[in-house]
Z-matrix of the N, CA and C atoms (Angstrom, degrees):
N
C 1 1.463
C 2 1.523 1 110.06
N 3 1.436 2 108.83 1 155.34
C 4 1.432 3 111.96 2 -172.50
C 5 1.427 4 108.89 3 -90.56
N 6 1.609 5 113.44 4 126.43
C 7 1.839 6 95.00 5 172.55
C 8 1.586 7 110.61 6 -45.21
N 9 1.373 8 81.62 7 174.81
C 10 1.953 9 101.91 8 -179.25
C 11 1.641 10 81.12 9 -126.29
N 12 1.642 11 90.65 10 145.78
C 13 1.260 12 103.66 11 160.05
C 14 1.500 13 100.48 12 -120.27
N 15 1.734 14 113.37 13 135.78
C 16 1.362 15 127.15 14 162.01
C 17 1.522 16 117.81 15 -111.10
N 18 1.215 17 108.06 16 161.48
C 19 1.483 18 108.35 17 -172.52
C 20 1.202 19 118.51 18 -113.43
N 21 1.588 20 139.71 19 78.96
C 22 1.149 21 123.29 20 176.05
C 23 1.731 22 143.94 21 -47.80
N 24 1.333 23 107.52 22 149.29
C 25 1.924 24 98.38 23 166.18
C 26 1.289 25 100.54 24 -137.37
N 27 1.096 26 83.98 25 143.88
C 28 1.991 27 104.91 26 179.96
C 29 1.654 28 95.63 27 -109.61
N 30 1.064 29 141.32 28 137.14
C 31 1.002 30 164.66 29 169.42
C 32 1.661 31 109.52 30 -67.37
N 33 0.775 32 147.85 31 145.62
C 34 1.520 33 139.64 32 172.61
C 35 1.796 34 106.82 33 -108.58
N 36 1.899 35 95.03 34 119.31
C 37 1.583 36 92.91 35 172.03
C 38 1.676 37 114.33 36 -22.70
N 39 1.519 38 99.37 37 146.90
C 40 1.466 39 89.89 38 179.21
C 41 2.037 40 86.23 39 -129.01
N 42 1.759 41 94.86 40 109.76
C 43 1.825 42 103.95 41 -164.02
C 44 1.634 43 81.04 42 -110.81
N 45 1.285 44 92.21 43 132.73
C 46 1.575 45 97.78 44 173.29
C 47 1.812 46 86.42 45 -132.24
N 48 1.740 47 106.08 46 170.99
C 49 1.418 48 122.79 47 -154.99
C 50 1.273 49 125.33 48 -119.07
N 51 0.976 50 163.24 49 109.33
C 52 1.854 51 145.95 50 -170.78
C 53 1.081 52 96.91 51 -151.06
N 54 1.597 53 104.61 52 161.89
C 55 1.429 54 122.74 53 -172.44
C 56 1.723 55 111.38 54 -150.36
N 57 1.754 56 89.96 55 118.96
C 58 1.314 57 77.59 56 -177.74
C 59 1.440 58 93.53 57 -139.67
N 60 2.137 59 98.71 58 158.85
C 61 1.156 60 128.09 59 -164.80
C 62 1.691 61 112.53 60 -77.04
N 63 1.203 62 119.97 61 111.71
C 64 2.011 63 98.79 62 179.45
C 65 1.984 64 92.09 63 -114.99
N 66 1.525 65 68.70 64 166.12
C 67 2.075 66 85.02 65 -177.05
C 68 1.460 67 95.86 66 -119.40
N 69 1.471 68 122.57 67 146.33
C 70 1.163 69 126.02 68 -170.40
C 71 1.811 70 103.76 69 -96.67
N 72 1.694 71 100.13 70 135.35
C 73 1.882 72 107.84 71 -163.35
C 74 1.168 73 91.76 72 -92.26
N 75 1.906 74 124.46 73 -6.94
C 76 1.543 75 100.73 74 -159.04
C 77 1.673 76 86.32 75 -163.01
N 78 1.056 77 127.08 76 164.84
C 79 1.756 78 122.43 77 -171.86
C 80 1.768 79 101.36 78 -84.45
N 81 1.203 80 84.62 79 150.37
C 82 1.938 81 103.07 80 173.50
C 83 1.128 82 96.75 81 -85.33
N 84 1.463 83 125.57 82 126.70
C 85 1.333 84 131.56 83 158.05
C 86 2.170 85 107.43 84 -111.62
N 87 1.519 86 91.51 85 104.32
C 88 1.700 87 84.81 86 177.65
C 89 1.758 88 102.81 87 -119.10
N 90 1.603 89 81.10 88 168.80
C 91 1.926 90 104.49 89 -165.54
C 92 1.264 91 86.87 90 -157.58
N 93 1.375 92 98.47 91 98.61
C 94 1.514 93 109.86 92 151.36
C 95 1.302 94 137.14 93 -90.79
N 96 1.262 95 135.32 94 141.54
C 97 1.659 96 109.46 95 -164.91
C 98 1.714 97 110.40 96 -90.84
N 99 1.488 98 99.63 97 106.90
C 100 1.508 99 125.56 98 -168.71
C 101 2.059 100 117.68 99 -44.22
N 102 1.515 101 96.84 100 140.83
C 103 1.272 102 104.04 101 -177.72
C 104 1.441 103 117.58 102 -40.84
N 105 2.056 104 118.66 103 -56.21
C 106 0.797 105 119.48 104 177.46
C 107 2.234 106 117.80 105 -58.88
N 108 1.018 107 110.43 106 -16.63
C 109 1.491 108 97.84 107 179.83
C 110 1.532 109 96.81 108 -83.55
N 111 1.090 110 129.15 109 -38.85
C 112 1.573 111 108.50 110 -176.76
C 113 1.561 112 111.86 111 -93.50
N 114 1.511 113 118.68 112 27.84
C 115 1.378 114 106.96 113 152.38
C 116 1.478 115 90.09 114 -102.11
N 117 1.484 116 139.78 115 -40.19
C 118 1.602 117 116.13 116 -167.76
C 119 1.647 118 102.02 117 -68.13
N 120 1.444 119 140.07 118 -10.69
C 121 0.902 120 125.88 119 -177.35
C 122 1.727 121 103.95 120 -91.33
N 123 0.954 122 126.08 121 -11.48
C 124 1.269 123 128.61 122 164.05
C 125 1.279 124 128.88 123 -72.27
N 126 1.099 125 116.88 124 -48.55
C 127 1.677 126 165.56 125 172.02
C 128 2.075 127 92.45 126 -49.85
N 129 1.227 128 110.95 127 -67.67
C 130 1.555 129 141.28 128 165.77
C 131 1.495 130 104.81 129 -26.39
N 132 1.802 131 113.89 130 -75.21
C 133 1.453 132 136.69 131 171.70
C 134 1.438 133 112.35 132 -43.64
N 135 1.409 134 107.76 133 -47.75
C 136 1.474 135 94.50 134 -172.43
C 137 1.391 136 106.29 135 -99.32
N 138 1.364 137 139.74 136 11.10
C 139 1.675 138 135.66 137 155.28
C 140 1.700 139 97.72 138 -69.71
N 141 1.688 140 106.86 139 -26.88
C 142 1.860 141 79.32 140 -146.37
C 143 1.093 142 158.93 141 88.38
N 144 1.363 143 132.82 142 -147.39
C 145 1.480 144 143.06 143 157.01
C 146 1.430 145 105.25 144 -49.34
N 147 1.402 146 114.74 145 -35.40
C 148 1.799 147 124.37 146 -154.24
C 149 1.899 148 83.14 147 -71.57
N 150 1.581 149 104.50 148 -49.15
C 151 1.943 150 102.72 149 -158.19
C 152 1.456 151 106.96 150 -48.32
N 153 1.471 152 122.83 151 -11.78
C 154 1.881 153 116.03 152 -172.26
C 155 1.213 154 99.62 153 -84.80
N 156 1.346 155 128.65 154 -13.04
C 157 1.839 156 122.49 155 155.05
C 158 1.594 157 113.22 156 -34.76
N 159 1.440 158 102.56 157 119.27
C 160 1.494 159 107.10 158 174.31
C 161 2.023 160 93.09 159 -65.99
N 162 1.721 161 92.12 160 160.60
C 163 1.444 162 96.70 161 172.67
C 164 1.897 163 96.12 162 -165.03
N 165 1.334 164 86.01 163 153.47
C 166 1.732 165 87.58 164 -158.49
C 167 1.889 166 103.10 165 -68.54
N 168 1.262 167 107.73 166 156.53
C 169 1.181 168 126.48 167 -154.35
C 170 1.819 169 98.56 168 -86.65
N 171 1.615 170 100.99 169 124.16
C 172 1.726 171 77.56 170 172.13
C 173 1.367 172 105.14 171 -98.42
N 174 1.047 173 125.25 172 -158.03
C 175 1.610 174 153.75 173 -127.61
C 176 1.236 175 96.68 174 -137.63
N 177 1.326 176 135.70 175 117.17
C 178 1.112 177 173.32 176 -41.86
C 179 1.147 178 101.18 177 171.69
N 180 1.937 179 141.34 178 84.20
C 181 1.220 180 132.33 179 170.52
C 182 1.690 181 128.37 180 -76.59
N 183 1.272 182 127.19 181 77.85
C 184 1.117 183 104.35 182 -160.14
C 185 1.710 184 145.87 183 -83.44
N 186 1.696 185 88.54 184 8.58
C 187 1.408 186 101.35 185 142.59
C 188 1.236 187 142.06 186 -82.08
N 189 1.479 188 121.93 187 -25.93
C 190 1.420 189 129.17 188 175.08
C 191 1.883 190 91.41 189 -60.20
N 192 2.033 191 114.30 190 -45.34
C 193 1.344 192 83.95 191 -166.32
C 194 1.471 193 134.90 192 -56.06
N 195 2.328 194 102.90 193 -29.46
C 196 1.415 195 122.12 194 -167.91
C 197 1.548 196 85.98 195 -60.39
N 198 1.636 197 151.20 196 -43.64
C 199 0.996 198 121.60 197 -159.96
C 200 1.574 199 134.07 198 -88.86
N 201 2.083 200 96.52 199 -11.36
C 202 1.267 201 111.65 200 175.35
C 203 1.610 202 115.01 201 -69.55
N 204 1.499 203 109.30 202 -29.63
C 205 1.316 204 128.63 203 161.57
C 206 1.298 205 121.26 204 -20.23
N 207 1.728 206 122.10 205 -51.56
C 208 0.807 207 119.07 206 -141.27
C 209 1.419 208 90.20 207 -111.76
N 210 2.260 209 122.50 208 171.91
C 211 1.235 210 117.78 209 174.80
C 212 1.666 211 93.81 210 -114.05
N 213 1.053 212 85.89 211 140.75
C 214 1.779 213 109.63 212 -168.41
C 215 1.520 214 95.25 213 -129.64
N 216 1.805 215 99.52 214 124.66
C 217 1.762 216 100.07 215 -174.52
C 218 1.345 217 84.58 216 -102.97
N 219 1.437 218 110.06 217 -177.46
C 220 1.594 219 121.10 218 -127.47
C 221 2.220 220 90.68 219 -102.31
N 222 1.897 221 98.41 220 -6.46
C 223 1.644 222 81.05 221 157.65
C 224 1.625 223 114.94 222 -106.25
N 225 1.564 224 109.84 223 19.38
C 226 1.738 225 92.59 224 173.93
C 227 1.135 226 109.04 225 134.31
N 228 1.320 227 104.88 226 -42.81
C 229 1.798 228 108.31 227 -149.20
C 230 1.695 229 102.71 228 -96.70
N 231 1.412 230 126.43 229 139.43
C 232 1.300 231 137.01 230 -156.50
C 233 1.792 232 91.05 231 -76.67
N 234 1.089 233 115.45 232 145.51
C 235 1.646 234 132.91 233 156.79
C 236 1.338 235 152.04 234 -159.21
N 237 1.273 236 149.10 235 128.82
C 238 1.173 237 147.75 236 163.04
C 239 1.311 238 128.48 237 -15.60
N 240 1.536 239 114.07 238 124.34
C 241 2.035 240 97.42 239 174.89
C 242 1.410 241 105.39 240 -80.31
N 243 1.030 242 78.25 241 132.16
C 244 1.955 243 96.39 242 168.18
C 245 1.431 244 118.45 243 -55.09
N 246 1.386 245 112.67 244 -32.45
C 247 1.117 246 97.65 245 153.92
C 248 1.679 247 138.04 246 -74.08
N 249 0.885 248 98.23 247 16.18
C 250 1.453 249 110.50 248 177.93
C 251 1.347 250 100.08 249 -71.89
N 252 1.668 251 126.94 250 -81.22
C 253 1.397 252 131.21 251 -165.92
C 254 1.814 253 107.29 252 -70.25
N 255 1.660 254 102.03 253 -18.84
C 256 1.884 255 85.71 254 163.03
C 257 1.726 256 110.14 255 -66.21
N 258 1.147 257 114.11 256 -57.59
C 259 1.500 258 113.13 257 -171.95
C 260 1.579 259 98.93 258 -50.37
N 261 1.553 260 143.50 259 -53.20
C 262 1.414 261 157.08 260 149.45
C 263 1.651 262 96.35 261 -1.39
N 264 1.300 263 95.47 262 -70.15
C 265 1.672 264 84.92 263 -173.99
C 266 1.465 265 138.88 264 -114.89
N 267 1.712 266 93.85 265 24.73
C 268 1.501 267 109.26 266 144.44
C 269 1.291 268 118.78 267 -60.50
N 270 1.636 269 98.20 268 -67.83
C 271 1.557 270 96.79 269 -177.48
C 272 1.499 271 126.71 270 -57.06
N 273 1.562 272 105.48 271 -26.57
C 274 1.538 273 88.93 272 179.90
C 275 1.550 274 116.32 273 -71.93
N 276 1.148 275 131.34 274 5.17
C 277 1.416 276 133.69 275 162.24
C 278 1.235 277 93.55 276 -39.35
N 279 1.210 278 122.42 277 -70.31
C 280 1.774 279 123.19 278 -147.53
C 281 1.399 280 99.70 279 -46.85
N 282 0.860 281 113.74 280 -18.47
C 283 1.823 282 116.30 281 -174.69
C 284 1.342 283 120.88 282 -65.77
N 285 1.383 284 105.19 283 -49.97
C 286 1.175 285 132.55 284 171.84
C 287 1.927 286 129.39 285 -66.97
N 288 1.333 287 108.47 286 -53.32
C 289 1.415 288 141.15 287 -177.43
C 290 1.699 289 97.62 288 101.03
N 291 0.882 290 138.94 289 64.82
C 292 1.071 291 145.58 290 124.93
C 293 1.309 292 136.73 291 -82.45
N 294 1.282 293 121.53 292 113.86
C 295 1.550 294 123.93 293 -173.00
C 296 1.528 295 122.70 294 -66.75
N 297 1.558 296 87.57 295 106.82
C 298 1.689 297 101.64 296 167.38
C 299 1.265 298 129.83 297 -42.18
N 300 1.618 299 130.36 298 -13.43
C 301 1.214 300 118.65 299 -175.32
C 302 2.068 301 85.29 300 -104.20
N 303 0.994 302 133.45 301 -13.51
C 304 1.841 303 121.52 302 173.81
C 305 1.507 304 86.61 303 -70.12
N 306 1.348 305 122.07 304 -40.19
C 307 1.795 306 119.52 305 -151.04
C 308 1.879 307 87.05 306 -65.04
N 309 0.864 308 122.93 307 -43.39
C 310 1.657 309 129.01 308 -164.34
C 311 1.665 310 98.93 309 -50.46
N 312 1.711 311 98.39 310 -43.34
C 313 1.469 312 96.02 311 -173.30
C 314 1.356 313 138.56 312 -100.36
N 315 1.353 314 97.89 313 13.76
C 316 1.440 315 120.72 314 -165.03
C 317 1.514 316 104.90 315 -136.61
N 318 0.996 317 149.52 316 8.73
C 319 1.345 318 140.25 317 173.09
C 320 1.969 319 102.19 318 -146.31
N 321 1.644 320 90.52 319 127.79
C 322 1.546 321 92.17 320 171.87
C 323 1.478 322 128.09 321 -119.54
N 324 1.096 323 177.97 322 -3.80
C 325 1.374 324 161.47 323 -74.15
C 326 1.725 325 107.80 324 -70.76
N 327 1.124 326 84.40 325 144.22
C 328 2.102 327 101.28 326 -172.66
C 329 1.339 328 90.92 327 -113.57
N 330 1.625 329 98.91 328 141.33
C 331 1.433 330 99.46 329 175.97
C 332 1.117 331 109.33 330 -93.20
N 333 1.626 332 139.39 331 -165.92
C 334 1.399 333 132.74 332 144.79
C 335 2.053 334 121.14 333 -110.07
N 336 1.501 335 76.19 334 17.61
C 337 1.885 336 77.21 335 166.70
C 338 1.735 337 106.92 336 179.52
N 339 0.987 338 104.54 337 -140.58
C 340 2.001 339 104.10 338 -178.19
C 341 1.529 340 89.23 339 -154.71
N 342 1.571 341 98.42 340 157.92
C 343 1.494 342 130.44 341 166.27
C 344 1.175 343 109.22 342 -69.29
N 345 1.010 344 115.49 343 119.73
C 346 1.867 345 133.22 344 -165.91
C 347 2.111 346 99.12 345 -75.32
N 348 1.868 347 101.81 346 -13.94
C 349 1.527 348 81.93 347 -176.34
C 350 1.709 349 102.41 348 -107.98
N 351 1.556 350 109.37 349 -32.28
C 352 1.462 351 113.06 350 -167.66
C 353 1.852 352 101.84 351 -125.37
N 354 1.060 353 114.13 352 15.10
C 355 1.403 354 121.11 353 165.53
C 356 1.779 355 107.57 354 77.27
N 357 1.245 356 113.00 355 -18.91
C 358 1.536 357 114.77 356 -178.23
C 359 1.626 358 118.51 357 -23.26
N 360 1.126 359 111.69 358 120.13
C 361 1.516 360 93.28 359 162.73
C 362 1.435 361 146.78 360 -76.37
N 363 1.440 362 119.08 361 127.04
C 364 1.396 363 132.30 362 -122.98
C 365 2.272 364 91.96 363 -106.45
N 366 1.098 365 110.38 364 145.15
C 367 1.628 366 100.94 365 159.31
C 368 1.788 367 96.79 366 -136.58
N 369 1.701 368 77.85 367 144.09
C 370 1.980 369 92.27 368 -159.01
C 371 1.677 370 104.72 369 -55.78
N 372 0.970 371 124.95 370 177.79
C 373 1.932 372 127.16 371 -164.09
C 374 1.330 373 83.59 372 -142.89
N 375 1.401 374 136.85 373 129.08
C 376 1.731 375 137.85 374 155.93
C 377 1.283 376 87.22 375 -94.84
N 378 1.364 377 115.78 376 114.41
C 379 1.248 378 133.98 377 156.54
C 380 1.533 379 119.79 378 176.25
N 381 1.568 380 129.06 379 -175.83
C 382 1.336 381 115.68 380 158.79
C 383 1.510 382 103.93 381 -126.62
N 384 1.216 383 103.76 382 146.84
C 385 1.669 384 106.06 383 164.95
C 386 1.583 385 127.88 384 -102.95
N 387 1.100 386 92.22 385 133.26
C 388 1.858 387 122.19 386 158.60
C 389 1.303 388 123.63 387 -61.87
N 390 1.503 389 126.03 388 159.40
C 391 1.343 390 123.94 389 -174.73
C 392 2.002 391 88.88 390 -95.47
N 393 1.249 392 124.18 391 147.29
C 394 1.240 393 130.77 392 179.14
C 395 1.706 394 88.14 393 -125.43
N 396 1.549 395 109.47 394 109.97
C 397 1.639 396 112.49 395 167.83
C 398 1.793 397 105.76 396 -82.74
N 399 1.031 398 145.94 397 -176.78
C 400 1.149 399 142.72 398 -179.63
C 401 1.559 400 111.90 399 167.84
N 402 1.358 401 138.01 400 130.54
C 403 1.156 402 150.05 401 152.45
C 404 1.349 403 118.94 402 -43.87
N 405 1.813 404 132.48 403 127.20
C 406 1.585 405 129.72 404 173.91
C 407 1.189 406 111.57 405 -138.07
N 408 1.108 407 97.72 406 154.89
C 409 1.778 408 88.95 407 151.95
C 410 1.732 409 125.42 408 -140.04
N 411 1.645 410 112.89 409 133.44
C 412 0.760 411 124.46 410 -175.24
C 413 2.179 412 129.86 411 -31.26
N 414 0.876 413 103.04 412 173.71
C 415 1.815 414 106.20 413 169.17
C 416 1.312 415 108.13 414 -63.57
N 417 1.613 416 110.67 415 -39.29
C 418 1.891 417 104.15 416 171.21
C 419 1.523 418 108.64 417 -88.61
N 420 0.955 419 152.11 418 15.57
C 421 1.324 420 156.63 419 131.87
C 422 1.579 421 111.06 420 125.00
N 423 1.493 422 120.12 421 -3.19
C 424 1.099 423 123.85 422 -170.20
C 425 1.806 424 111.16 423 -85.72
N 426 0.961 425 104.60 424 144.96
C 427 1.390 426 124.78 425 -161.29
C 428 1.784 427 138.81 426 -88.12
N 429 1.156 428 114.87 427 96.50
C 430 1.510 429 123.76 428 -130.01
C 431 1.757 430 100.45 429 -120.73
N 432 1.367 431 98.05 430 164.84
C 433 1.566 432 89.59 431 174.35
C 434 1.993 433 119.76 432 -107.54
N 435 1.479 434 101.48 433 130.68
C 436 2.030 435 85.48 434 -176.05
C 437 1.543 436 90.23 435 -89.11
N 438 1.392 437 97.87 436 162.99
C 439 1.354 438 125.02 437 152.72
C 440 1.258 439 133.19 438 -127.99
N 441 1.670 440 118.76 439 97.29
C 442 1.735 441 121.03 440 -149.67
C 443 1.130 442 71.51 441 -110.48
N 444 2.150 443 104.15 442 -174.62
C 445 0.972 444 146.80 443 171.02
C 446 1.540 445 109.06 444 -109.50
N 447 1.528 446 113.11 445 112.99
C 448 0.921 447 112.62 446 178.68
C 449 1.580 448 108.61 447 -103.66
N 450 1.900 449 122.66 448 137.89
C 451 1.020 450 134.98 449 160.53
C 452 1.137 451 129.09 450 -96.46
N 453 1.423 452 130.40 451 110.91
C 454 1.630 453 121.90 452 -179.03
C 455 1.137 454 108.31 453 -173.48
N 456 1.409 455 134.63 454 105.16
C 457 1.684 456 106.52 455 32.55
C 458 1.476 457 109.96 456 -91.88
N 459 1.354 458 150.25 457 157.80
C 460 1.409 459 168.23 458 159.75
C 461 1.261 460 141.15 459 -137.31
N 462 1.628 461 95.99 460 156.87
C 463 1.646 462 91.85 461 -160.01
C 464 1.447 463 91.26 462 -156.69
N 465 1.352 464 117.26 463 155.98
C 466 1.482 465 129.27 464 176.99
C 467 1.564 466 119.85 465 -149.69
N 468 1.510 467 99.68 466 -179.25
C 469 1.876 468 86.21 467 177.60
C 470 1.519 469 71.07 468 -144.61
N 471 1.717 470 99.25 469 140.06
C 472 1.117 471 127.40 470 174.78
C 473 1.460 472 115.91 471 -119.83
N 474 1.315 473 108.63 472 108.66
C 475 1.876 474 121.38 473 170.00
C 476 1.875 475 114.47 474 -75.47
N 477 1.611 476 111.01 475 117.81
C 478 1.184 477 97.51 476 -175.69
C 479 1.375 478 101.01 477 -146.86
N 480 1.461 479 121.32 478 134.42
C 481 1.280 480 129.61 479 -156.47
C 482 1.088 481 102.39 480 -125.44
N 483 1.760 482 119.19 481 139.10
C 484 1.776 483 113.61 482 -163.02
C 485 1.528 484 84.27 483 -164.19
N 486 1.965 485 92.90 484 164.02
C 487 1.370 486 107.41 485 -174.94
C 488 1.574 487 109.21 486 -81.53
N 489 1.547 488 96.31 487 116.43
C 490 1.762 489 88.80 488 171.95
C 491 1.301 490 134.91 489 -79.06
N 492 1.272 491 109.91 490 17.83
C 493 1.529 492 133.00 491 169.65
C 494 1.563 493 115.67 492 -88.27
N 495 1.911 494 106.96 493 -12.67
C 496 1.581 495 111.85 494 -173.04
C 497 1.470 496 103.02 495 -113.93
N 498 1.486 497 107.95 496 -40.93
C 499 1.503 498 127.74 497 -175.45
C 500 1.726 499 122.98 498 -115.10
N 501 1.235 500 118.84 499 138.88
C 502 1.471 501 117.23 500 149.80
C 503 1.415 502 126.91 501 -83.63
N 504 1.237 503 126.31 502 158.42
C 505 1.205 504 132.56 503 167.65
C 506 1.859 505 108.28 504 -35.80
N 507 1.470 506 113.76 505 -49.27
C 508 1.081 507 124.75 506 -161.25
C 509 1.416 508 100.93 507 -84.11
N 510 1.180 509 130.82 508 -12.18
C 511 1.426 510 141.31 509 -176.22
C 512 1.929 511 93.35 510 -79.32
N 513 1.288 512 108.66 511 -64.15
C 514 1.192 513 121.31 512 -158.87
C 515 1.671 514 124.44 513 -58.64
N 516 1.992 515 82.44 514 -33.45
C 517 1.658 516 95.08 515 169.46
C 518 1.057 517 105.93 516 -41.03
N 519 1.729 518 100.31 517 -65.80
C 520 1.686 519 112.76 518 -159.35
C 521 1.198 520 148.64 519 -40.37
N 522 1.659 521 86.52 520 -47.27
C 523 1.488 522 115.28 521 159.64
C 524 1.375 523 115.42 522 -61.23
N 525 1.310 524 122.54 523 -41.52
C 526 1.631 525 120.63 524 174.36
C 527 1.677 526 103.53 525 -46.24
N 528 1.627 527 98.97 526 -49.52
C 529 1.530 528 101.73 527 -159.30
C 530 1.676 529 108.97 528 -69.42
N 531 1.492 530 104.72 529 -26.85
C 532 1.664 531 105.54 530 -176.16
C 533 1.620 532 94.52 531 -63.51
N 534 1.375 533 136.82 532 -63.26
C 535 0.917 534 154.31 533 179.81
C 536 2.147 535 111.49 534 -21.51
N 537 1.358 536 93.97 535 -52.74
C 538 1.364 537 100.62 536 -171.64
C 539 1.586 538 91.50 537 -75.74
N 540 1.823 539 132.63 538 -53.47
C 541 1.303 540 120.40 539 -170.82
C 542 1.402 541 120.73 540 -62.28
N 543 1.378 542 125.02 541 -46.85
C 544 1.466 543 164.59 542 -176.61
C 545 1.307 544 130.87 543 -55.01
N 546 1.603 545 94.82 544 -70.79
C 547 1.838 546 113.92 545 -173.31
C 548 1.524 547 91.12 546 -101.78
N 549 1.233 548 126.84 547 -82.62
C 550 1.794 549 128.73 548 -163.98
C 551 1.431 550 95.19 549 90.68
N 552 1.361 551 96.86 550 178.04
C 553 1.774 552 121.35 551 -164.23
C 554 1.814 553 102.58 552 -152.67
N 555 1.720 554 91.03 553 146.88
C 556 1.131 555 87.92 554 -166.40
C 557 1.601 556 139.29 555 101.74
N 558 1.306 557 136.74 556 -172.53
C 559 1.327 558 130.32 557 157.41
C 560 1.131 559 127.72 558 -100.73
N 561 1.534 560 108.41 559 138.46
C 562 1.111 561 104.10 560 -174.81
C 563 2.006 562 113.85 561 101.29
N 564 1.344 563 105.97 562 -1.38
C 565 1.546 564 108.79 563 177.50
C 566 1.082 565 139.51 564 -70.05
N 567 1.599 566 143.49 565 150.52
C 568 0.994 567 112.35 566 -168.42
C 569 1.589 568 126.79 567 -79.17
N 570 1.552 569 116.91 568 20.64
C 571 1.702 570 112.47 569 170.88
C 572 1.580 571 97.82 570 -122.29
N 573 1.259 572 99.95 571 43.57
C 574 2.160 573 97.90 572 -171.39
C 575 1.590 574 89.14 573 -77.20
N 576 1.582 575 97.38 574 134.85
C 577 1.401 576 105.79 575 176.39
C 578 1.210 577 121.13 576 -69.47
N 579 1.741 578 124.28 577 -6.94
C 580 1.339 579 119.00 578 158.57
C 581 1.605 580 136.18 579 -65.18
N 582 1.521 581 97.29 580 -31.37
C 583 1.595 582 103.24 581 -151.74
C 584 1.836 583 87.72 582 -153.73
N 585 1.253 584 97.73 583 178.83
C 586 1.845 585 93.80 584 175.60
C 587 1.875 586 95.49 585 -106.56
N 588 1.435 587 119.56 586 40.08
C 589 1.387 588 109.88 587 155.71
C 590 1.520 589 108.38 588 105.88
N 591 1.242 590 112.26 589 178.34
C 592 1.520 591 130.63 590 -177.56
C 593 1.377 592 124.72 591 -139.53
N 594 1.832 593 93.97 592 -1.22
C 595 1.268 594 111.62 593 166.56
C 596 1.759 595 100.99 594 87.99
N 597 1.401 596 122.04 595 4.41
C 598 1.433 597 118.09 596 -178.59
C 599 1.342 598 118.76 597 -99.23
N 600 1.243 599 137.95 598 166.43
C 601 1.532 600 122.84 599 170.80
C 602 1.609 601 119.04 600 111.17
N 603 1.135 602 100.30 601 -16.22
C 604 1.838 603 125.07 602 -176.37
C 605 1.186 604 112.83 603 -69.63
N 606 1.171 605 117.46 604 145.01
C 607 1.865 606 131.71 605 -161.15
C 608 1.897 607 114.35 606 -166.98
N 609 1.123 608 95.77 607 132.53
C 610 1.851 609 99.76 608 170.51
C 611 1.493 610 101.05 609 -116.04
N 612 1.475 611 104.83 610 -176.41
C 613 1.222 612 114.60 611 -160.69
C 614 2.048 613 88.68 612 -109.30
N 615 1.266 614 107.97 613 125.05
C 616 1.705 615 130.31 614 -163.15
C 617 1.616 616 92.95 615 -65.68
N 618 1.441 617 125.20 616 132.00
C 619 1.881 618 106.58 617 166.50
C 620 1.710 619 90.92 618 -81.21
N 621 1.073 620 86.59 619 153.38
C 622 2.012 621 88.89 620 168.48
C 623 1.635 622 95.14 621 -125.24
């Protein structure tokens, strides 16, 4: 038999763009895991056998921690990972019945800069932060003190680009908005995979 020749077409994603403003309903409390702990854990790796040497304990700065706390892109200004409100509005699919693995491929968040320590992409925070002291307890159950960055009051503008072949504009709001009542961002939210939340992290969509 003679081949056949067929002619394929691929369609080209069709990514369209919007940006919208949210106001924060409840304070951002973030904890990032700080530059200085993953150089002693580096630092740790390459001693080895030698790092199980006891060595005397220092003293506890607890401002260096409120500032390690925080993500600082590489011109200054404090911000949110963008991946925060992508993961935000994966999950809020489930809400809906929309499938989380299309959501993976069809919705993106843009940052407006990078993490000055691990490059993450950062979206700017209008606000200033506070040191938030707080009581925890560890994976072995013993009971420790955090030191986050607390934001409140806050507000941001979030750029998010999705397939308009999966989503509408009006789809996307929504999901933003389930996201701010629903999912939250941050620590302490109400879908934190530790606990059902602290009630922090909450956001609507701003009228402008």
């Amino acid at each position: 038999m003679k081949p056949t020749t067929e002619n394929v077409t691929i369609k080209a994603p069709n990514i369209v763009k919007a940006r919208f403003k949210i106001q924060g309903t409840a304070p951002y409390i973030q904890l990032r895991f700080s530059e200085k702990a993953i150089n002693t854990m580096i630092e740790k790796h390459k001693l080895g056998s030698q790092a199980n040497k006891k060595k005397a304990k220092e003293a506890r700065d607890f401002d260096a921690d409120f500032l390690a706390a925080k993500h600082v892109s590489s011109e200054g200004w404090d911000g949110i990972p963008a991946g925060a409100f992508r993961n935000g509005l994966i999950s809020a699919c489930r809400l809906v019945g929309f499938k989380m693995t299309l959501a993976k491929l069809s919705i993106f968040v843009e940052g407006d800069g990078f993490d000055k320590v691990d490059a993450v992409p950062l979206i700017k925070i209008n606000g200033s932060a506070e040191p938030h002291i707080m009581h925890a307890r560890n994976a072995t159950g013993v009971c420790d003190i955090r030191v986050r960055a607390k934001f409140w009051p806050w507000s941001a503008d979030v750029n998010i680009s999705y397939d308009c072949d999966q989503f509408t504009s009006t789809d996307v709001a929504n999901l933003l908005q389930r996201v701010g009542q629903q999912v939250g961002i941050g620590e302490g939210r109400p879908d934190s995979k530790m606990s059902a939340g602290m009630g922090w992290g909450t956001f609507t969509l701003a009228n402008e």
